[in-house]
Structures are given as C-alpha cells and as structure tokens.
NUPASE-86446 format. One record per residue: residue number from 1; x negated, y negated, z of N, C-alpha, C, CB in turn. Coordinates in nm, 3 decimals. Glycine has a CB too. Example, Ala and Ser with C-alpha at 12.3 -4.5 7.8 and 13.67 -1.06 7.14 Angstrom:
REM NUPASE-86446
+-----+---------+---------+---------+---------+---------+---------+---------+---------+---------+---------+---------+---------+
|   k |    n_c1 |    n_c2 |    n_c3 |   ca_c1 |   ca_c2 |   ca_c3 |    c_c1 |    c_c2 |    c_c3 |   cb_c1 |   cb_c2 |   cb_c3 |
+-----+---------+---------+---------+---------+---------+---------+---------+---------+---------+---------+---------+---------+
|   1 |  -1.319 |   0.569 |   0.780 |  -1.230 |   0.450 |   0.780 |  -1.320 |   0.330 |   0.780 |  -1.131 |   0.447 |   0.905 |
|   2 |  -1.285 |   0.225 |   0.708 |  -1.367 |   0.106 |   0.714 |  -1.290 |  -0.003 |   0.787 |  -1.408 |   0.060 |   0.572 |
+-----+---------+---------+---------+---------+---------+---------+---------+---------+---------+---------+---------+---------+
This chain:
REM NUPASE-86446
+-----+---------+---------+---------+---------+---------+---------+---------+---------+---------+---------+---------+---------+
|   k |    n_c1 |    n_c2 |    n_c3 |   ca_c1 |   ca_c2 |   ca_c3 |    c_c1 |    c_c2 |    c_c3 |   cb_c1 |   cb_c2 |   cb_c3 |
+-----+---------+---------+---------+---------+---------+---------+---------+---------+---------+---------+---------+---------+
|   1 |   1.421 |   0.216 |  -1.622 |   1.284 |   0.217 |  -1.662 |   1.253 |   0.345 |  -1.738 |   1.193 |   0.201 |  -1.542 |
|   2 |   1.164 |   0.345 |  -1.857 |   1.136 |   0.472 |  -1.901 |   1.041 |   0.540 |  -1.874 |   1.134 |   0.480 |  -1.999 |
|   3 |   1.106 |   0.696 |  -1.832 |   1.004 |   0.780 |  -1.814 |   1.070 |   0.791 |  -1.612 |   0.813 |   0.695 |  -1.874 |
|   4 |   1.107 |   0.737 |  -1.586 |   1.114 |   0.702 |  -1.427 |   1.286 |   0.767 |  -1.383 |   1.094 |   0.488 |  -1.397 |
|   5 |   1.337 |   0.829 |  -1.471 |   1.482 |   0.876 |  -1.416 |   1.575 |   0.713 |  -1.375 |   1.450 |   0.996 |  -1.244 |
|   6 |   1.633 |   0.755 |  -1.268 |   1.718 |   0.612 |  -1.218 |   1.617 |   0.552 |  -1.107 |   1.896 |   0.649 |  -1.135 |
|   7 |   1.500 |   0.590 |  -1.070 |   1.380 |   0.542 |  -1.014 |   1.337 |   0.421 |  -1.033 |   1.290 |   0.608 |  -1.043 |
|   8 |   1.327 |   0.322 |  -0.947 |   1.262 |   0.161 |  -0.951 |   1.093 |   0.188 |  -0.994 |   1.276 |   0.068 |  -0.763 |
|   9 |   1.053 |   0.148 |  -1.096 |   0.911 |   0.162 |  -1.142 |   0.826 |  -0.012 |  -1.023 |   0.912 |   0.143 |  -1.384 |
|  10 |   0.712 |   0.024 |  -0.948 |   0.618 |  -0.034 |  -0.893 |   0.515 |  -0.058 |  -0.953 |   0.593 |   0.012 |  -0.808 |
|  11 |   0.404 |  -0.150 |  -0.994 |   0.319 |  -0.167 |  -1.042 |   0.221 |  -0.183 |  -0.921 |   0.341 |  -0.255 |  -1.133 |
|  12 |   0.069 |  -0.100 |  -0.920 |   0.009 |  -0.147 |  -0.787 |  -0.117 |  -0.135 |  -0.898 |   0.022 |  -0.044 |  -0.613 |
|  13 |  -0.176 |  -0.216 |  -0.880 |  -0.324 |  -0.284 |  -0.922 |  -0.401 |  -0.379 |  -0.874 |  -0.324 |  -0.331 |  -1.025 |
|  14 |  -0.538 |  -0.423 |  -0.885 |  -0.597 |  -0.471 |  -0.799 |  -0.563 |  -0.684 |  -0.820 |  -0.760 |  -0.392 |  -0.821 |
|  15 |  -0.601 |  -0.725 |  -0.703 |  -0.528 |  -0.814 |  -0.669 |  -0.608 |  -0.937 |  -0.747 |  -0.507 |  -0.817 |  -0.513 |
|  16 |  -0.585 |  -1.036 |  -0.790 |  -0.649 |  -1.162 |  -0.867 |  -0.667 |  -1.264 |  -0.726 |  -0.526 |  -1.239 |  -1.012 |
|  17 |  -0.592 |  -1.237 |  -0.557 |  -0.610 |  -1.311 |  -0.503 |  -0.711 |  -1.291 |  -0.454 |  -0.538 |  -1.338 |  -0.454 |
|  18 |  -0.753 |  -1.418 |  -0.342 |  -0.914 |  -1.399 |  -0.342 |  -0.923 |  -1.321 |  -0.166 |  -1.021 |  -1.595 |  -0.364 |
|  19 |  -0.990 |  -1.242 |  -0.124 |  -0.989 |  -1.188 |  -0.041 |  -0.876 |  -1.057 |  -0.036 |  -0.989 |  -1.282 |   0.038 |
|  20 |  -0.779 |  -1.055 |  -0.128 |  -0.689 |  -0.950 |  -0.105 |  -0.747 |  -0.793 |  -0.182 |  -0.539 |  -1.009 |  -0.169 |
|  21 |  -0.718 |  -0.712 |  -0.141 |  -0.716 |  -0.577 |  -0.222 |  -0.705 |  -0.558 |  -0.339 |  -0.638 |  -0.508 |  -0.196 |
|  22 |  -0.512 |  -0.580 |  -0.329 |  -0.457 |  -0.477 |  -0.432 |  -0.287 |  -0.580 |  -0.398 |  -0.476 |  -0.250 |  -0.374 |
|  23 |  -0.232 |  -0.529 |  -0.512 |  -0.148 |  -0.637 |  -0.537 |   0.003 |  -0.509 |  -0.579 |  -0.227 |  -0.768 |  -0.686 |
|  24 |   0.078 |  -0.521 |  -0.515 |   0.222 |  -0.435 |  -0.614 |   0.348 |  -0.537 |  -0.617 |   0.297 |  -0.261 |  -0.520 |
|  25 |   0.352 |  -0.463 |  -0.719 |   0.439 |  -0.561 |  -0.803 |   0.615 |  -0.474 |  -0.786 |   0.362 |  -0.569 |  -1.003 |
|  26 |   0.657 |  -0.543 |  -0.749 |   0.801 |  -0.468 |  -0.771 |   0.907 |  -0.527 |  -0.814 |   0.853 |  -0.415 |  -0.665 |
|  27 |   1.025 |  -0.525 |  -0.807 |   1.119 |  -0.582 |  -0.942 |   1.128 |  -0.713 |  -0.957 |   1.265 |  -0.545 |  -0.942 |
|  28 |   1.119 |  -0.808 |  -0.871 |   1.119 |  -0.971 |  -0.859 |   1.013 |  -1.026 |  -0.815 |   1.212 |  -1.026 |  -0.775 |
|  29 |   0.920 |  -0.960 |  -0.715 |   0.820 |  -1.052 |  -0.640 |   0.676 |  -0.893 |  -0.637 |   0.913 |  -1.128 |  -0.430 |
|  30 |   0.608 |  -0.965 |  -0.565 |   0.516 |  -0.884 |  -0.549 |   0.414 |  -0.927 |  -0.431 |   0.460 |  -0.869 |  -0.675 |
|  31 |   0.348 |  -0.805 |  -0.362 |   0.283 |  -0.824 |  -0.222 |   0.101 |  -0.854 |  -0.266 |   0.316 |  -0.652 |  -0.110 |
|  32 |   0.038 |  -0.889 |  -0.200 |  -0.077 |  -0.880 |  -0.173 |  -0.115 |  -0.840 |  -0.079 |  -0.120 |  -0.953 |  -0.183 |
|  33 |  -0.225 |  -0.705 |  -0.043 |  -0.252 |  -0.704 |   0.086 |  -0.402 |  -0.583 |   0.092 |  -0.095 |  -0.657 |   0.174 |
|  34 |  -0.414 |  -0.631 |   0.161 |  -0.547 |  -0.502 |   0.215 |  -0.721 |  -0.637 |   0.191 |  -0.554 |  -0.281 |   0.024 |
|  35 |  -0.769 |  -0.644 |   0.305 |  -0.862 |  -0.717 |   0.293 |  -0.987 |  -0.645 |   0.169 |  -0.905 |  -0.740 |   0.445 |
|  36 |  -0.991 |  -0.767 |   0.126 |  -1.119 |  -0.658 |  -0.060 |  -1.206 |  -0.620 |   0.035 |  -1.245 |  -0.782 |  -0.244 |
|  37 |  -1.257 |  -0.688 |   0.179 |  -1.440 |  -0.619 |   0.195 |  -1.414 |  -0.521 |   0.321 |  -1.600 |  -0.771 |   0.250 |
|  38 |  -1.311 |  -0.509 |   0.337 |  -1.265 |  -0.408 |   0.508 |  -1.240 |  -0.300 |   0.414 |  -1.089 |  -0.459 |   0.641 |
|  39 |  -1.316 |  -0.170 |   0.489 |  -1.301 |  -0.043 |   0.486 |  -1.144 |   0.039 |   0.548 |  -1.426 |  -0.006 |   0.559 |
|  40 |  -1.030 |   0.080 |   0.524 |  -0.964 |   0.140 |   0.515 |  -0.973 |   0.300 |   0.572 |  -0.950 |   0.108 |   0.415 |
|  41 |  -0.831 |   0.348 |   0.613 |  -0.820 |   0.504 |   0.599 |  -0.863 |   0.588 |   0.450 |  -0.664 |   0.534 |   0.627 |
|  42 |  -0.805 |   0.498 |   0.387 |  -0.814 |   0.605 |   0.247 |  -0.976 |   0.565 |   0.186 |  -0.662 |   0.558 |   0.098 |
|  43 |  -1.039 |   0.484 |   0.279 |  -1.199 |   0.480 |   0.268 |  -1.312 |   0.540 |   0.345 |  -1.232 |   0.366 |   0.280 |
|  44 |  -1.221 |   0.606 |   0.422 |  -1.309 |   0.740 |   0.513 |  -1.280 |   0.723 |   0.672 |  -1.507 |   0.728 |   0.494 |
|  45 |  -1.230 |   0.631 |   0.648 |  -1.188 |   0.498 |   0.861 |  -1.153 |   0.696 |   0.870 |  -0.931 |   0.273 |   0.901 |
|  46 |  -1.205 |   0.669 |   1.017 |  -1.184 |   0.791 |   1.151 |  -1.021 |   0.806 |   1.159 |  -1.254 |   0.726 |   1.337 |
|  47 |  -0.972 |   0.908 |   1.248 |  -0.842 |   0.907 |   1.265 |  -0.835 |   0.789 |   1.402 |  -0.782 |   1.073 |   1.290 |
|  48 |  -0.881 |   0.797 |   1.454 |  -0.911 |   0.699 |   1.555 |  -0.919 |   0.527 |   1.547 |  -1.029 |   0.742 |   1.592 |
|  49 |  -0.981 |   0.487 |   1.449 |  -0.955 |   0.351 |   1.380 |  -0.837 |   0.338 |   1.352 |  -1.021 |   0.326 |   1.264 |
|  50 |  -0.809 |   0.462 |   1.269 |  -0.648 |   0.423 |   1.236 |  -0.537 |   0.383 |   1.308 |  -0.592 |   0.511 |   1.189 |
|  51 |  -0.572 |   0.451 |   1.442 |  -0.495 |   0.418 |   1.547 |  -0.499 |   0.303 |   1.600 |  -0.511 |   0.489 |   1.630 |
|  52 |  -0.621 |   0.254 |   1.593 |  -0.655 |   0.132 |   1.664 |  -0.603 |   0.003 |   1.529 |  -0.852 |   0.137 |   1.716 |
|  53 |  -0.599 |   0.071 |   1.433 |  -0.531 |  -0.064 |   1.339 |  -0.416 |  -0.071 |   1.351 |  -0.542 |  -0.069 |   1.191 |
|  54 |  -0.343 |   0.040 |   1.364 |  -0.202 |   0.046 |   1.401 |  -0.167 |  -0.014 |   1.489 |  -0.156 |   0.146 |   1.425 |
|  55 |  -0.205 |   0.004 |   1.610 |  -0.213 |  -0.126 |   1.751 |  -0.240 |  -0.228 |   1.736 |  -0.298 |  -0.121 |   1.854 |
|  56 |  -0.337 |  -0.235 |   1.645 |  -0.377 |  -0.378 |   1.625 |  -0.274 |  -0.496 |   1.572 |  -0.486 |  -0.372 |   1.531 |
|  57 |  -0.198 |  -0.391 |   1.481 |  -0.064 |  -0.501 |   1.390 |   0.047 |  -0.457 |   1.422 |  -0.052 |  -0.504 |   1.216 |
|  58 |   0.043 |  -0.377 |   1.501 |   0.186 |  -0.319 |   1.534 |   0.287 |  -0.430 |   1.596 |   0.171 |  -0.194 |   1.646 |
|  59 |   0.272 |  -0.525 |   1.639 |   0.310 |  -0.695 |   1.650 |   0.338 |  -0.790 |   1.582 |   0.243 |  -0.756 |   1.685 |
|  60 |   0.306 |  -0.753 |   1.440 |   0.250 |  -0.856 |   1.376 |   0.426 |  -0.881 |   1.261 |   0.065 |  -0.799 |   1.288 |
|  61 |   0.469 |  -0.978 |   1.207 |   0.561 |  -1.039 |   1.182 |   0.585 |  -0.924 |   1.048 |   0.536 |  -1.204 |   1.171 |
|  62 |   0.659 |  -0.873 |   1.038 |   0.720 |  -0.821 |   0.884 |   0.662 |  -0.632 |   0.880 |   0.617 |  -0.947 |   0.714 |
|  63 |   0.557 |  -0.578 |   1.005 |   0.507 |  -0.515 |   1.002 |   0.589 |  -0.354 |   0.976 |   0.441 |  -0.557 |   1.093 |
|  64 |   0.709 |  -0.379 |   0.997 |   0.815 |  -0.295 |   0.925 |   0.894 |  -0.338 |   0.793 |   0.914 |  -0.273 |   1.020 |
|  65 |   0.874 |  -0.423 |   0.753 |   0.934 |  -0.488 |   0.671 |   0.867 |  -0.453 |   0.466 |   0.910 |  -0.647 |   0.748 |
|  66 |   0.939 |  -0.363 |   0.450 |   0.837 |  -0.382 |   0.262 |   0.848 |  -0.461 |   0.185 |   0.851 |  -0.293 |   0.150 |
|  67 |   0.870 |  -0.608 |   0.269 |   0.861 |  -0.687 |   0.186 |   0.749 |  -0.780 |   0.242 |   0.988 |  -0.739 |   0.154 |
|  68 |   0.684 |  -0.716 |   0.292 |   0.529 |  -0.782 |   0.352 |   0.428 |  -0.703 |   0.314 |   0.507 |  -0.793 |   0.516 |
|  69 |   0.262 |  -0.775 |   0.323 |   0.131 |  -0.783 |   0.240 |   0.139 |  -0.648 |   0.382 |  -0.005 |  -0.966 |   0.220 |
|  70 |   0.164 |  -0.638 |   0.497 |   0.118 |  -0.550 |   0.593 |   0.163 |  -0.436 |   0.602 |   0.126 |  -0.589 |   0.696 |
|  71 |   0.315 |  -0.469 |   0.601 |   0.365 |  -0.292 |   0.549 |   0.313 |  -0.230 |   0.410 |   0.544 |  -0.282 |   0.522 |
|  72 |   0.233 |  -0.296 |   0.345 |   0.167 |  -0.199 |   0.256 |   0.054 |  -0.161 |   0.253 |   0.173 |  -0.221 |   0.159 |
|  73 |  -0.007 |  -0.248 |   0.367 |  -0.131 |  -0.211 |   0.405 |  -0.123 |  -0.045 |   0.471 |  -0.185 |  -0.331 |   0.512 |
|  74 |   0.007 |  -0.058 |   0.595 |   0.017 |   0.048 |   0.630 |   0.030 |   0.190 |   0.579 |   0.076 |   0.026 |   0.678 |
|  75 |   0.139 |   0.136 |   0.495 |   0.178 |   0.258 |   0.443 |   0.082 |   0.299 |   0.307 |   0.335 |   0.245 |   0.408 |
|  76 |  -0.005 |   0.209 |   0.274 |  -0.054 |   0.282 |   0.135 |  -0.217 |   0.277 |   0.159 |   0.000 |   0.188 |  -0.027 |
|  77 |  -0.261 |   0.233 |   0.265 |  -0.476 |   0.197 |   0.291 |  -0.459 |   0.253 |   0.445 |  -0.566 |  -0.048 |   0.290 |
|  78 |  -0.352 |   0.278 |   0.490 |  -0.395 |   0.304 |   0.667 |  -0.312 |   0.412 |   0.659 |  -0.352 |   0.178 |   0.811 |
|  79 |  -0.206 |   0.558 |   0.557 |  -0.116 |   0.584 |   0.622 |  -0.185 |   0.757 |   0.625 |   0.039 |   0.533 |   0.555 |
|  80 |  -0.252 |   0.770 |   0.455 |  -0.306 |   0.936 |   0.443 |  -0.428 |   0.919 |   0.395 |  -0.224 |   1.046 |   0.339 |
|  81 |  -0.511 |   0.983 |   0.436 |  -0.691 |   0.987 |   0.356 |  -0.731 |   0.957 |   0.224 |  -0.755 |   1.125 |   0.349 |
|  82 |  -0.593 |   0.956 |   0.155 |  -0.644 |   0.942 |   0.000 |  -0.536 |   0.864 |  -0.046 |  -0.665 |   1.088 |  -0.096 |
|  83 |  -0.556 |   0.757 |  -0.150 |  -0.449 |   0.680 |  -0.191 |  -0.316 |   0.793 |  -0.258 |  -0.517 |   0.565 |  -0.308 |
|  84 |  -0.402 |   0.864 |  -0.318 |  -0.290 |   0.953 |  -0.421 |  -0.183 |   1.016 |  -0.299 |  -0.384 |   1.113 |  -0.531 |
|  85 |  -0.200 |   1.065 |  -0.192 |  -0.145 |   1.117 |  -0.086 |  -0.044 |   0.992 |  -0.048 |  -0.257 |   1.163 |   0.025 |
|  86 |  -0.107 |   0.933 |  -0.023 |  -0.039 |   0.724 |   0.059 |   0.091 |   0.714 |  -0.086 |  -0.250 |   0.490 |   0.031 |
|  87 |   0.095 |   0.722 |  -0.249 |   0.162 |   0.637 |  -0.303 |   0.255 |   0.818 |  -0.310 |   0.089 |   0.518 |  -0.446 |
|  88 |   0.217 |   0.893 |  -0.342 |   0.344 |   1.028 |  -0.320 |   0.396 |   0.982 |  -0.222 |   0.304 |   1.196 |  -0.286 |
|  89 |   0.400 |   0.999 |  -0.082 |   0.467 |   0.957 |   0.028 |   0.558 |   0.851 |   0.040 |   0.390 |   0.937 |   0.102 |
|  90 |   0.483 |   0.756 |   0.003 |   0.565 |   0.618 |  -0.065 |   0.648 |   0.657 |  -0.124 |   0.503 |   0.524 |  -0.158 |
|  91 |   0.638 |   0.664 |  -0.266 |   0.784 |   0.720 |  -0.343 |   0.853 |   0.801 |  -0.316 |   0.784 |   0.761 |  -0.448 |
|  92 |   0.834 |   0.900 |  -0.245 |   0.928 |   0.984 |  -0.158 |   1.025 |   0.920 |  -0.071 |   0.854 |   1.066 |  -0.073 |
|  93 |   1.008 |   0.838 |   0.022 |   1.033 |   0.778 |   0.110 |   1.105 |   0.659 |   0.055 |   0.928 |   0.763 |   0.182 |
|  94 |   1.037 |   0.550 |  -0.043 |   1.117 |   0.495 |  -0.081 |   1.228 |   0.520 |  -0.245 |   1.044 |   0.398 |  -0.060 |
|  95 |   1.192 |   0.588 |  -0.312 |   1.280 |   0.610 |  -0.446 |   1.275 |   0.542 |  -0.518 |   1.395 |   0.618 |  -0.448 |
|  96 |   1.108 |   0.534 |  -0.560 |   1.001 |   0.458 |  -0.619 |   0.951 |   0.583 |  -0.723 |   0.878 |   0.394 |  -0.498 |
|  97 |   0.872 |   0.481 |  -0.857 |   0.747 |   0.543 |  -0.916 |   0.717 |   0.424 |  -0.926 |   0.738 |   0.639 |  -1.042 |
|  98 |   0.575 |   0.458 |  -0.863 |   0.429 |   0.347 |  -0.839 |   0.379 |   0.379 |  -0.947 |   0.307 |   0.365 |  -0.708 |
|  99 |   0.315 |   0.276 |  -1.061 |   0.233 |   0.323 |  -1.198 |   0.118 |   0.276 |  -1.114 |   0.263 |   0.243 |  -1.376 |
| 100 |  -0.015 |   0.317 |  -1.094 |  -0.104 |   0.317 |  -1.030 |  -0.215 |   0.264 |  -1.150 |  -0.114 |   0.449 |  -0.957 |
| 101 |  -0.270 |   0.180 |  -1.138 |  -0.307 |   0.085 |  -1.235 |  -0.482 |   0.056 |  -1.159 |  -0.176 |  -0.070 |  -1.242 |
| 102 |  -0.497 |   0.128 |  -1.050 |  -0.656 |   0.087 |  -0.960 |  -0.756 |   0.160 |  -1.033 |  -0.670 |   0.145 |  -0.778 |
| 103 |  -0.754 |   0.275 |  -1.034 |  -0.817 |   0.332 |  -1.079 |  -0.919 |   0.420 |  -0.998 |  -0.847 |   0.262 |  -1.151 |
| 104 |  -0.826 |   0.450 |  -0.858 |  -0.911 |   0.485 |  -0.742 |  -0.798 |   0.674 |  -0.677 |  -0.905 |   0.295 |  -0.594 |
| 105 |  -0.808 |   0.736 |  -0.620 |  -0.747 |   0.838 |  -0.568 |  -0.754 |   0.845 |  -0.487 |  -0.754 |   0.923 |  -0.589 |
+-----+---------+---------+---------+---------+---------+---------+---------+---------+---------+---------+---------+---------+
C-alpha cells in the first residue's frame, strides 16, 4: 500500500448500515459495529461504564476475535477516551494503518 511501509492499510468510516456506527474495512471483508445512538468511552462513558460494558460482552461470541463487529467495538469506542488514542493503539498492536475517514478524534 502507498505511503503505509509493508503495513496492511484499514479503512474505518462511518457505517451505511442501519443502526451501526462505523464500518472498517480491511483487506477482504469488513466489520460493522458500535450502536449509531449508544454513547461510548471515546464519548465521555465514565471509567466505570466501561467496565460494566466490558462485563457485559465479555461472553459474547467472537469477543476476542478481529474478525468481529465487537472486538472493534472494544478496542476502538470502549478501549481509550479518544478515538485518535483507540486507532494508535490499534495499529500498534496490530501492524495496521487505519486511514480514518470519520471525521471525529
């Protein structure tokens, strides 16, 4: 990809599905996830909510998995206060560049 080194380029922008967030796109398929009208960590949620969302799905089918709508909920709307914080971390972690296409921080 150009501009991205030997780095997998991510596309994350907002979602065309109905009730979903935000949508990323990665080399074959792509996730949907984060409810559009639920308030989030990186929307001010307490440290305390966060916890309690974490419990809440910590069960839930694929919830480690990045190839689910929930592990990206986690890791990119429930993981740091600000998206820009959530998609650094991300690409760190995974050996990613996210082109960030929301238009949100």
């Amino acid at each position: 990809m150009k501009g991205t080194g030997n780095k997998k380029l991510y596309i994350l922008k907002k979602s065309n599905n109905k009730g979903k967030r935000f949508e990323i796109i990665m080399e074959d398929h792509s996730h949907n996830f984060g409810s559009k009208d639920g308030k989030t960590f990186i929307d001010g949620r307490t440290q305390k909510e966060k916890q309690n969302w974490i419990n809440r799905h910590k069960g839930d089918k694929n919830f480690n998995s990045k190839h689910s709508g929930i592990y990206h909920s986690r890791k990119l709307l429930w993981n740091k206060p600000t998206l820009k914080e959530a998609i650094k971390e991300y690409e760190t972690n995974h050996k990613v560049k996210i082109n960030n296409k929301i238009g949100i921080k």
